[in-house]
MMTF fields as JSON, N, C-alpha, C and O atoms, coordinates in Angstrom:
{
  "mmtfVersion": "1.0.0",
  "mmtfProducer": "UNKNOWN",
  "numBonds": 415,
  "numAtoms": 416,
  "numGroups": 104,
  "numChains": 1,
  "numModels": 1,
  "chainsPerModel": [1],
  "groupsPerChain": [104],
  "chainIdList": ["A"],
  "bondAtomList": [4, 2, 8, 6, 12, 10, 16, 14, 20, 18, 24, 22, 28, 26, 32, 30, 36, 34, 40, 38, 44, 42, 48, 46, 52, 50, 56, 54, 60, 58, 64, 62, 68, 66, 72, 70, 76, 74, 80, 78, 84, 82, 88, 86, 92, 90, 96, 94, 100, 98, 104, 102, 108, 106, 112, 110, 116, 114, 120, 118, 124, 122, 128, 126, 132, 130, 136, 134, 140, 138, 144, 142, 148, 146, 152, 150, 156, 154, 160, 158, 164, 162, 168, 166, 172, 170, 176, 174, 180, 178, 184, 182, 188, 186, 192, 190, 196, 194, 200, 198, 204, 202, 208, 206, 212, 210, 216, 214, 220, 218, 224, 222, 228, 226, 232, 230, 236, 234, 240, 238, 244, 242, 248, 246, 252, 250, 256, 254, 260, 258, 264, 262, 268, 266, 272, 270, 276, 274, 280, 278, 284, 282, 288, 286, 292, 290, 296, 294, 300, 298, 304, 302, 308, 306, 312, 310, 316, 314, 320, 318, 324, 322, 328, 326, 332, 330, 336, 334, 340, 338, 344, 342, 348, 346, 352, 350, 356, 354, 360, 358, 364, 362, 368, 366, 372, 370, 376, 374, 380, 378, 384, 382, 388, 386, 392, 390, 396, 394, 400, 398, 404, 402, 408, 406, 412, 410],
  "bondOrderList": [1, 1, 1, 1, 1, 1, 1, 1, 1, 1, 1, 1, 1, 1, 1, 1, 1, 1, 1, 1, 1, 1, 1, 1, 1, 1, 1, 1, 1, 1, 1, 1, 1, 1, 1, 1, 1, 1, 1, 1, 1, 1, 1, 1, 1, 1, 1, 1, 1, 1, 1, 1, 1, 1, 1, 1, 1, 1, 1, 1, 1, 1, 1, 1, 1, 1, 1, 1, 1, 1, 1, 1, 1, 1, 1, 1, 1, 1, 1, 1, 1, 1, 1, 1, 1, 1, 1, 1, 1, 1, 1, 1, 1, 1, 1, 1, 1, 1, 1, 1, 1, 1, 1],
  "groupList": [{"groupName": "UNK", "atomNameList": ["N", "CA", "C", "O"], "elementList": ["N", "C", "C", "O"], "formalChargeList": [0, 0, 0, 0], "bondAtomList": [1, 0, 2, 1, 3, 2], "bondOrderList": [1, 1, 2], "singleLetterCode": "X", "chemCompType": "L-PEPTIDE LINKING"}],
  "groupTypeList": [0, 0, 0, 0, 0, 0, 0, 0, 0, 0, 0, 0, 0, 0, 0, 0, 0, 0, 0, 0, 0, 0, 0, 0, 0, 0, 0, 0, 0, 0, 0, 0, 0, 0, 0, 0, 0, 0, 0, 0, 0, 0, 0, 0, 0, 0, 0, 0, 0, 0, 0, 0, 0, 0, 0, 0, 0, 0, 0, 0, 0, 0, 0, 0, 0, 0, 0, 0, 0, 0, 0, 0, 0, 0, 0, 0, 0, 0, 0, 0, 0, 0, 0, 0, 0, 0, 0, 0, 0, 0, 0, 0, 0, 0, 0, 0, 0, 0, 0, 0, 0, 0, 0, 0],
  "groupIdList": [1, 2, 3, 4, 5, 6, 7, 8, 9, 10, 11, 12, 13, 14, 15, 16, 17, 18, 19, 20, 21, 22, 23, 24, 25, 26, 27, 28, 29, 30, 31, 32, 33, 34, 35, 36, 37, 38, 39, 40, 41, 42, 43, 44, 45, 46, 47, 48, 49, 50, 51, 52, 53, 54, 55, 56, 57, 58, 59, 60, 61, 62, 63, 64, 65, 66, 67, 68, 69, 70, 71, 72, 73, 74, 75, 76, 77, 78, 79, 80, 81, 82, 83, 84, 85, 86, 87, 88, 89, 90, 91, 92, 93, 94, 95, 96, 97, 98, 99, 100, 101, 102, 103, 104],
  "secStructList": [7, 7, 2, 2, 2, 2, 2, 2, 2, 2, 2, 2, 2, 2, 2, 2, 2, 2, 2, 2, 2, 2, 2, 2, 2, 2, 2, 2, 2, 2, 2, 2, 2, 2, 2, 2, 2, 2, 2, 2, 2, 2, 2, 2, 2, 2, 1, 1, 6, 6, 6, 6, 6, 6, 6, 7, 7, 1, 3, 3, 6, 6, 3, 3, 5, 7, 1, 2, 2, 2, 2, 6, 6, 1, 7, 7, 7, 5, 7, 7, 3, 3, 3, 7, 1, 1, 1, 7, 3, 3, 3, 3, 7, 1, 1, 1, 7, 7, 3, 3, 3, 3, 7, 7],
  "xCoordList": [13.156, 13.393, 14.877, 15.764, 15.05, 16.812, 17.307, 16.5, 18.245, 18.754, 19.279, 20.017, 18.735, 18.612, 17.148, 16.828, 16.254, 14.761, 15.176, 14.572, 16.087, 16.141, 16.182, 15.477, 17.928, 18.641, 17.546, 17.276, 16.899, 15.84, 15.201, 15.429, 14.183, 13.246, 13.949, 13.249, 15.4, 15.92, 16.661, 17.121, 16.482, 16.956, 15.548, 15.317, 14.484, 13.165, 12.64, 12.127, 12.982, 12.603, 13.816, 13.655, 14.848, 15.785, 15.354, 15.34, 14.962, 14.496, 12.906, 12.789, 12.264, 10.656, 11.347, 10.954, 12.099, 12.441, 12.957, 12.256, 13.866, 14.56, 13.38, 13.205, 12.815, 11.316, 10.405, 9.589, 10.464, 9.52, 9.833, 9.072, 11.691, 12.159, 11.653, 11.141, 11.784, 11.834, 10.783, 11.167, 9.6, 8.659, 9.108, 8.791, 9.79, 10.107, 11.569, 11.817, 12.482, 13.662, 13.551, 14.417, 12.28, 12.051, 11.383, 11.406, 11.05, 9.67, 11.546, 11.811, 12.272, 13.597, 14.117, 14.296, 14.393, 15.068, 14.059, 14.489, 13.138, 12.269, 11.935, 11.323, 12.315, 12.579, 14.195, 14.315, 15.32, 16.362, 16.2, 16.988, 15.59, 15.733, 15.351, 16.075, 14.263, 13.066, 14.277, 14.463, 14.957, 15.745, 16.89, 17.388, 17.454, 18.557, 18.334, 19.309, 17.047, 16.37, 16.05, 16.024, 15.78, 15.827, 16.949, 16.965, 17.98, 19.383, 19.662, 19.694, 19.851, 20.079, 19.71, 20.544, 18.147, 17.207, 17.994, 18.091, 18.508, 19.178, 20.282, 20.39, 21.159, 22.892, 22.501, 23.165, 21.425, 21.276, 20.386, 20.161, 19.963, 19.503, 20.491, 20.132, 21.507, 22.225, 23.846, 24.351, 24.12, 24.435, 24.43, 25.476, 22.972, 22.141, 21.657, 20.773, 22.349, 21.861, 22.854, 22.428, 23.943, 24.835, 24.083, 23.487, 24.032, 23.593, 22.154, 21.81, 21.419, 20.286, 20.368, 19.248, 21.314, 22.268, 21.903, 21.094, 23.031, 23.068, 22.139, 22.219, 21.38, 20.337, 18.912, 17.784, 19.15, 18.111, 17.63, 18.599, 16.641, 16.345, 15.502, 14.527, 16.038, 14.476, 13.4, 12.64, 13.201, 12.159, 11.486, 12.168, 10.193, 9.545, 8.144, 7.086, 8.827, 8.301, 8.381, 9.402, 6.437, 6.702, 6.57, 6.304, 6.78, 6.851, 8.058, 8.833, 8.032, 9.554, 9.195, 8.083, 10.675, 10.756, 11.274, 11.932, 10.636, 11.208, 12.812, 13.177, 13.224, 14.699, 15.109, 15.814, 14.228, 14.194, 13.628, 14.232, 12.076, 12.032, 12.53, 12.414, 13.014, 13.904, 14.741, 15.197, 15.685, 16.612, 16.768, 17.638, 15.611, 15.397, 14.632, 14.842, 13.827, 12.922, 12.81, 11.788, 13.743, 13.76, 11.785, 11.222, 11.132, 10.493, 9.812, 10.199, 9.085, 8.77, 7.601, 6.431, 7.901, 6.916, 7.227, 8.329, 5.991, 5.839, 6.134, 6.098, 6.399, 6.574, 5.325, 5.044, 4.703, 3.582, 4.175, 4.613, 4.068, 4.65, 3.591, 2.41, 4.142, 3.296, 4.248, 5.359, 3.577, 4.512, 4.357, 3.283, 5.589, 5.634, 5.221, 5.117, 5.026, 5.44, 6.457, 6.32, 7.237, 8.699, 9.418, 10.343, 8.824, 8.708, 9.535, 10.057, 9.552, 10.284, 9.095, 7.938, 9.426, 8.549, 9.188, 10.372, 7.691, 8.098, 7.632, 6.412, 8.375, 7.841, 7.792, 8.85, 6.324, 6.495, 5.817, 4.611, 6.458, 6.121, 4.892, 4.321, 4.168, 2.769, 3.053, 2.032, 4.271, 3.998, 4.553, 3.948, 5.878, 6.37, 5.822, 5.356, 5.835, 5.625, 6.55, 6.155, 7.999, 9.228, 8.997, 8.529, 9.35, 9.365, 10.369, 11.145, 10.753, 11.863, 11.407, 10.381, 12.754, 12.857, 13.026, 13.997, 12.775, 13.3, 13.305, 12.254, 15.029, 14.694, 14.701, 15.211, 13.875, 13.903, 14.937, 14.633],
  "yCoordList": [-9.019, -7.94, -7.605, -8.408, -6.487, -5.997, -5.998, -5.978, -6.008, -5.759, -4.889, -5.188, -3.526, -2.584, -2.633, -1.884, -3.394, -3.236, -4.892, -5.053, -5.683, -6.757, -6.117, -6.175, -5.14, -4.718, -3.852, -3.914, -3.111, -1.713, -2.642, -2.89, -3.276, -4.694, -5.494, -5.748, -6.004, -6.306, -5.362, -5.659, -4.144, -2.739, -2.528, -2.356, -2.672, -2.06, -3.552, -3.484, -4.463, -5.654, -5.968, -7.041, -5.309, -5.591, -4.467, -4.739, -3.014, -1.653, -2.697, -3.089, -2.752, -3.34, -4.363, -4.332, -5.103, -6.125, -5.28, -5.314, -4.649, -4.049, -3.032, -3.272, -2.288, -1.698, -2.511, -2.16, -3.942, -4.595, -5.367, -6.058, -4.941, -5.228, -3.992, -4.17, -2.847, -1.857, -2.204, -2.02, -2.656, -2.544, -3.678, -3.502, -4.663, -5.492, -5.196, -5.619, -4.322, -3.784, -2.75, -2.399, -2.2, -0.778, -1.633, -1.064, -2.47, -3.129, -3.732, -3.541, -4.252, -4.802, -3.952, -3.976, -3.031, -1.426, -0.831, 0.076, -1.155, -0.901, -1.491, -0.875, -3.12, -3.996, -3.818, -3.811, -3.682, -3.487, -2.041, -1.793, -1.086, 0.185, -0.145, -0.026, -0.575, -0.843, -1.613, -1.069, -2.699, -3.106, -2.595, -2.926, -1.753, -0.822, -0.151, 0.012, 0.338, 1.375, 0.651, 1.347, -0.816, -1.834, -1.759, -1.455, -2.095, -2.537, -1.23, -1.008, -0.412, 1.242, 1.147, 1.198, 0.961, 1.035, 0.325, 0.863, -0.767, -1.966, -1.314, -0.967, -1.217, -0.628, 0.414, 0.388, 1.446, 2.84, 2.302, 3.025, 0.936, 0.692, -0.365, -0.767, -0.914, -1.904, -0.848, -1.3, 0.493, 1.459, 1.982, 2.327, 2.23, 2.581, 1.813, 2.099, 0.84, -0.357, -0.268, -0.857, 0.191, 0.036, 1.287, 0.99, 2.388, 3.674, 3.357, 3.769, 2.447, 2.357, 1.121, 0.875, 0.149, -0.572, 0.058, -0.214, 1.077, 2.377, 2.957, 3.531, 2.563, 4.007, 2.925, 3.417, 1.287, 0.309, 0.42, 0.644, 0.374, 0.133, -1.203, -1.247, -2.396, -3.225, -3.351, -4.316, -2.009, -1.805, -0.619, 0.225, -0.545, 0.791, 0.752, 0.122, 1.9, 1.901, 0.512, -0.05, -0.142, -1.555, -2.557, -3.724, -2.066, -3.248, -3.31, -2.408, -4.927, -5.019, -4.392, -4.241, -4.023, -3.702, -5.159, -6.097, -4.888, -5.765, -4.863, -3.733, -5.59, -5.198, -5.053, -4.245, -6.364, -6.381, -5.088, -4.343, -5.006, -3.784, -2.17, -1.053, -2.491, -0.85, -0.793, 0.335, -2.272, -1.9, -1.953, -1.548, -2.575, -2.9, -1.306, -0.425, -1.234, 0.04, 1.058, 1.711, 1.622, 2.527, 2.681, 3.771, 1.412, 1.458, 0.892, -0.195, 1.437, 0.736, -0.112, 0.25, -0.954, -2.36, -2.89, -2.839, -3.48, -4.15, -5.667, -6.093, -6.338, -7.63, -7.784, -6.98, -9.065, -9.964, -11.475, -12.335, -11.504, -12.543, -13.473, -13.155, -15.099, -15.962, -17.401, -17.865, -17.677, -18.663, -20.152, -20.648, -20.709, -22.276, -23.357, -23.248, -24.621, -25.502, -25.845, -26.298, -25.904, -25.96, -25.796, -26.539, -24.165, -23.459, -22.137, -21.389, -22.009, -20.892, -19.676, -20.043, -18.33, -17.604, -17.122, -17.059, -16.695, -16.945, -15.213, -15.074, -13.911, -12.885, -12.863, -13.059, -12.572, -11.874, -10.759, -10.584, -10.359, -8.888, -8.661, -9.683, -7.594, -7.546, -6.798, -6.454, -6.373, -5.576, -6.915, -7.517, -7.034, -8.211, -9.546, -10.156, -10.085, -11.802, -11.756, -11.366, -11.844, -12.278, -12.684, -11.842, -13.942, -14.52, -14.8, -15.383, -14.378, -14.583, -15.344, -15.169, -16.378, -17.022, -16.74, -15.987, -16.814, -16.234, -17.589, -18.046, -18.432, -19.435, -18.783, -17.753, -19.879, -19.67, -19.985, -19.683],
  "zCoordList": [-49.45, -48.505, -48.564, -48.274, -48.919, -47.825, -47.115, -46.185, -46.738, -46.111, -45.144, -44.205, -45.523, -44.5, -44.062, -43.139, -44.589, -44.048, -42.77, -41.709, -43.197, -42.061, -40.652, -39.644, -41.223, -39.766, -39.349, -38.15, -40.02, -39.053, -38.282, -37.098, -39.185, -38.289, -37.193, -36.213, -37.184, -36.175, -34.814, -33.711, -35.565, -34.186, -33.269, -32.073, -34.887, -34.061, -32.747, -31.63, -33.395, -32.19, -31.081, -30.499, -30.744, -29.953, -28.828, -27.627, -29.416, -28.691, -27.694, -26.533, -28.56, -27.75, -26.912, -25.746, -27.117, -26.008, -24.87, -23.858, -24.834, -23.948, -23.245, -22.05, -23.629, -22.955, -22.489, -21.637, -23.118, -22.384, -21.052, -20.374, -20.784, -19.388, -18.567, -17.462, -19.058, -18.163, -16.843, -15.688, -17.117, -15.895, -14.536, -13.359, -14.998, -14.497, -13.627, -12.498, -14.515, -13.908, -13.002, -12.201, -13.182, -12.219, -10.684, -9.593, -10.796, -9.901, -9.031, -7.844, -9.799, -8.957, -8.152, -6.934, -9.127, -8.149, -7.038, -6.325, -6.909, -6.035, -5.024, -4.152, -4.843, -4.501, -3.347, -2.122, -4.615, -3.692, -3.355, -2.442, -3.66, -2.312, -1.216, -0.228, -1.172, -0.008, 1.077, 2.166, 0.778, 1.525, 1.9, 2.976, 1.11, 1.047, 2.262, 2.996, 2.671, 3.175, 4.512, 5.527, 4.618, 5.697, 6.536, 7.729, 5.732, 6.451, 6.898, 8.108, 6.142, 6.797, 7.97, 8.874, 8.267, 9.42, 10.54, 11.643, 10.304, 11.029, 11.72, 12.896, 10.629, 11.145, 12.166, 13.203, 12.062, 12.902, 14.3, 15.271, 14.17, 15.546, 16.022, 17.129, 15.637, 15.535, 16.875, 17.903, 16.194, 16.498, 17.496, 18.045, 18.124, 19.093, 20.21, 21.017, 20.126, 20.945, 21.97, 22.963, 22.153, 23.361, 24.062, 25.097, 23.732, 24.427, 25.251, 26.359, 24.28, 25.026, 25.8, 26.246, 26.181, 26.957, 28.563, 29.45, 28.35, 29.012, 30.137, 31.224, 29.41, 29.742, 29.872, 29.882, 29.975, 30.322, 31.617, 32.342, 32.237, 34.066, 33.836, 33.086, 34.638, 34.309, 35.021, 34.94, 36.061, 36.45, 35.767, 35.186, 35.825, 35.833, 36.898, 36.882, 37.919, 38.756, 39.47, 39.867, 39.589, 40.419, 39.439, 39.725, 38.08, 36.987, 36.09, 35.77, 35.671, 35.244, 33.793, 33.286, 33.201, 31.348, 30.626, 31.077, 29.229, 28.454, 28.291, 28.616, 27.875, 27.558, 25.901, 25.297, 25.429, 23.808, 23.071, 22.298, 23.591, 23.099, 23.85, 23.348, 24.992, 24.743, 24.283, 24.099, 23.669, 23.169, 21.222, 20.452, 21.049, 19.074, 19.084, 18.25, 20.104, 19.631, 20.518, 20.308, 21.825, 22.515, 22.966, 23.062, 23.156, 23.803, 25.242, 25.669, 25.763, 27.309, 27.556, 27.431, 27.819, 27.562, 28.892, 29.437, 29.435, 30.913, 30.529, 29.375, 31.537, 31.44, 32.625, 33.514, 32.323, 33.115, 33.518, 32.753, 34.702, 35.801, 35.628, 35.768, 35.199, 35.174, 36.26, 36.005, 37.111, 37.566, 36.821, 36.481, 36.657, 35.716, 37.005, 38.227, 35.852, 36.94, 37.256, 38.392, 37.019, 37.398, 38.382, 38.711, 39.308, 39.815, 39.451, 40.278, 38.249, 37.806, 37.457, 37.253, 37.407, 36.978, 35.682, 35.351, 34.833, 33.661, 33.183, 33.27, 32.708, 32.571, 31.254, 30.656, 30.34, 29.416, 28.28, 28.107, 27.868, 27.079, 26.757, 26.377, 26.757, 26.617, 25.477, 24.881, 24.896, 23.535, 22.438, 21.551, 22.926, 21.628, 21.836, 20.874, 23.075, 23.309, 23.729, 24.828, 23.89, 24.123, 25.82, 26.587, 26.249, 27.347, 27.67, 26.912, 29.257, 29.842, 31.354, 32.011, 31.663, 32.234, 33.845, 33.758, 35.171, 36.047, 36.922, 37.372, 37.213, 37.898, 39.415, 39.854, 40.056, 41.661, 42.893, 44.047]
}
């Protein structure tokens, strides 16, 4: 064989290797957008979190608010009063779970 038939044979198998990353390199980049696209999400509620600080009541009406979610998600979620033994009452979220403590 020649030597220009080596190098072609060694261009043509260096090209297929490098294409045979592509699916794997695209599936990465797709990978880090998705999170790219996470943290974004984060910083802009991260941001937004003093205003909705702000603008918290922890009542609504004759029921208390979670606080977590009006403030991760500007939404309104009741809290449910369970008394401990302890004698503490114990409120918590009927949307997230998040339980809070209320000593007596």
């Amino acid at each position: 064989m020649d030597i220009d038939r080596v190098l072609l044979d060694e261009a043509a198998n260096t090209v297929q290797n490098l294409e045979d990353g592509v699916a794997v390199l695209e599936a990465e980049l797709a990978a880090i957008d998705q999170r790219v696209a996470e943290i974004n999400a984060e910083i802009r509620q991260a941001k937004l979190a003093r205003q909705r600080l702000l603008d918290f009541r922890p009542r609504l009406g004759s029921e208390f608010q979670c606080p977590r979610c009006w403030i991760q998600g500007d939404a309104r979620a009741t809290l449910e009063a369970s008394p401990n033994t302890t004698g503490e009452e114990i409120l918590t979220c009927r949307t997230c779970g998040s339980e809070y403590v209320v000593p007596e």
